[in-house]
N, C-alpha and C positions, 0 to 999 in steps of 0.2 A: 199553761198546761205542758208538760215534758210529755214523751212517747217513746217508748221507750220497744224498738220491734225485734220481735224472737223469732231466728229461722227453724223451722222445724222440719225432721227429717223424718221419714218414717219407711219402717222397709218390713213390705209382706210379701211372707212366701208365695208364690202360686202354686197353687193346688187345682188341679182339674177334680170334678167328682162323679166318679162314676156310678150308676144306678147300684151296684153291688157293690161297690169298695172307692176307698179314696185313695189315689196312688199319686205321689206327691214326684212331681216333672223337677224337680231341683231348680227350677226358675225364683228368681227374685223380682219382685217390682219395687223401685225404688219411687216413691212419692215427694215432692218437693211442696212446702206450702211457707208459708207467712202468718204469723199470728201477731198482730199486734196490741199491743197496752196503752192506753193513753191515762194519766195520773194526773192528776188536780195539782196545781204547787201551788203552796203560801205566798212564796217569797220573805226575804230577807225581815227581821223585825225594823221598827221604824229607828231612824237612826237617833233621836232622844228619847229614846226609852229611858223609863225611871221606874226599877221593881220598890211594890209595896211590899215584899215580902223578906223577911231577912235569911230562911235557908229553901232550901227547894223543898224540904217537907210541910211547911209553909206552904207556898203554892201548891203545893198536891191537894193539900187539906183543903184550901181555898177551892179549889175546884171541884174537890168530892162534895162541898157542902153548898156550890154554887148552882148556877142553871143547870139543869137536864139536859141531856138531848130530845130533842123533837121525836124521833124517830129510834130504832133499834141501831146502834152500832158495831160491821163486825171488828172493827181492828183498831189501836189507837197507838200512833206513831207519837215519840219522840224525838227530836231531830236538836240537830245543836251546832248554833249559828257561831260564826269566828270572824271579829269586824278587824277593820283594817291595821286598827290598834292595839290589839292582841286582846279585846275581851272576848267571853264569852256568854251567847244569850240562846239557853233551852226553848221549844216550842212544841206543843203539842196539841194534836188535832186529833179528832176520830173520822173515818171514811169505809165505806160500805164498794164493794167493786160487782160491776153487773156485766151481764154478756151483753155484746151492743149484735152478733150475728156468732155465725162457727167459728169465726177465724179474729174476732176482736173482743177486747172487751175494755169498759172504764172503770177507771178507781176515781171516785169522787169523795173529796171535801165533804163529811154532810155534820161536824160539829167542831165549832171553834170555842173554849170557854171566853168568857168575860178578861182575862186575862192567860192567853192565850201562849202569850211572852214570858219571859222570867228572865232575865239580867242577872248572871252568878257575878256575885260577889267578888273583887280582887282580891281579898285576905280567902277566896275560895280555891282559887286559882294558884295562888301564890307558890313558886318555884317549883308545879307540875308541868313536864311535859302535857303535850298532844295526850297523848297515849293514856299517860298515868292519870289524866282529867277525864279522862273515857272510863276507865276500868275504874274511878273512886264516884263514880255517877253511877253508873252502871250497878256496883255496889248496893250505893245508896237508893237507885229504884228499885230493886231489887227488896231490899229489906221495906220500903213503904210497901210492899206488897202482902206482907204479912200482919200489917195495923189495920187496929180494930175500923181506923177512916178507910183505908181502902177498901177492906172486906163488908162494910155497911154499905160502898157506894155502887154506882151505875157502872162502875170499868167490868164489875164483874160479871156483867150480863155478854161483855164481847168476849170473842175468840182471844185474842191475845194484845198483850200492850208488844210492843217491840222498839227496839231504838234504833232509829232510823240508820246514825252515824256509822256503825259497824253490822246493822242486821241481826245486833242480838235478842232475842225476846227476851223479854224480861217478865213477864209471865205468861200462862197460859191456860186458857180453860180445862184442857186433857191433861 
């Protein structure tokens, strides 16, 4: 599990109140607190990974048509793993985040599909940057968002899918 902690500032006027009127002392109280996050990780895919799937709409399909989740999920990350060899391997999970008190709260893991991994392809990859393999994914989930497989499946009961690597969503219920 990462943890990830946010300092948080918070600054209220003081105001005294008087039975007739409120007349504002130009005083400031500056409040100092800690909020922390704590987030579930995968971790890395295994390092013989072998995809049954030949493009990533493939795998989407596979999984809109594969197990359910157990339970309601609100968020479902995509994230995108870089081994030491220069491939690249997508993973997506869905996780639900609870208040654990005022000042904390957890993002939990609560669905992993059956194939969870996705191994792109070399001829996927082939003479993109970083970058440009971000923005031609990004793309591509993108547009699976608009097929008829996504729009029949369970993604659309959550708040938003998003990808992990750069924080962009990729869609969203509002």
């Amino acid at each position: 599990m990462a943890t990830r902690i946010l300092v948080l500032f918070l600054i209220f006027p003081f105001m005294t109140f008087g039975q007739e009127h409120e007349e504002d002392t130009g005083k400031t109280i500056v409040k100092h607190g800690v909020f922390t996050v704590t987030v579930d990780d995968i971790g890395p895919p295994p390092p013989d990974l072998k995809s049954e799937f030949k493009t990533v709409n493939d795998w989407l399909v596979n999984i809109c048509n594969g197990e359910k989740p157990e339970k309601p999920i609100a968020d479902y990350n995509i994230g995108l793993f870089e081994s030491s060899e220069g491939g690249y391997t997508l993973v997506l999970t869905g996780g639900n985040t609870y208040d654990v008190d005022d000042d904390n709260s957890s993002t939990r893991i609560e669905f992993t599909p059956k194939h969870t991994f996705y191994k792109l392809p070399e001829a996927y990859c082939k003479n993109l940057s970083r970058e440009e393999l971000i923005r031609k994914l990004v793309a591509q989930l993108k547009d699976f968002t608009n097929t008829k497989d996504f729009k029949g499946s369970f993604f659309t009961k959550a708040n938003a899918i998003v990808f992990d690597t750069n924080g962009q969503k990729i869609w969203s219920k509002q």
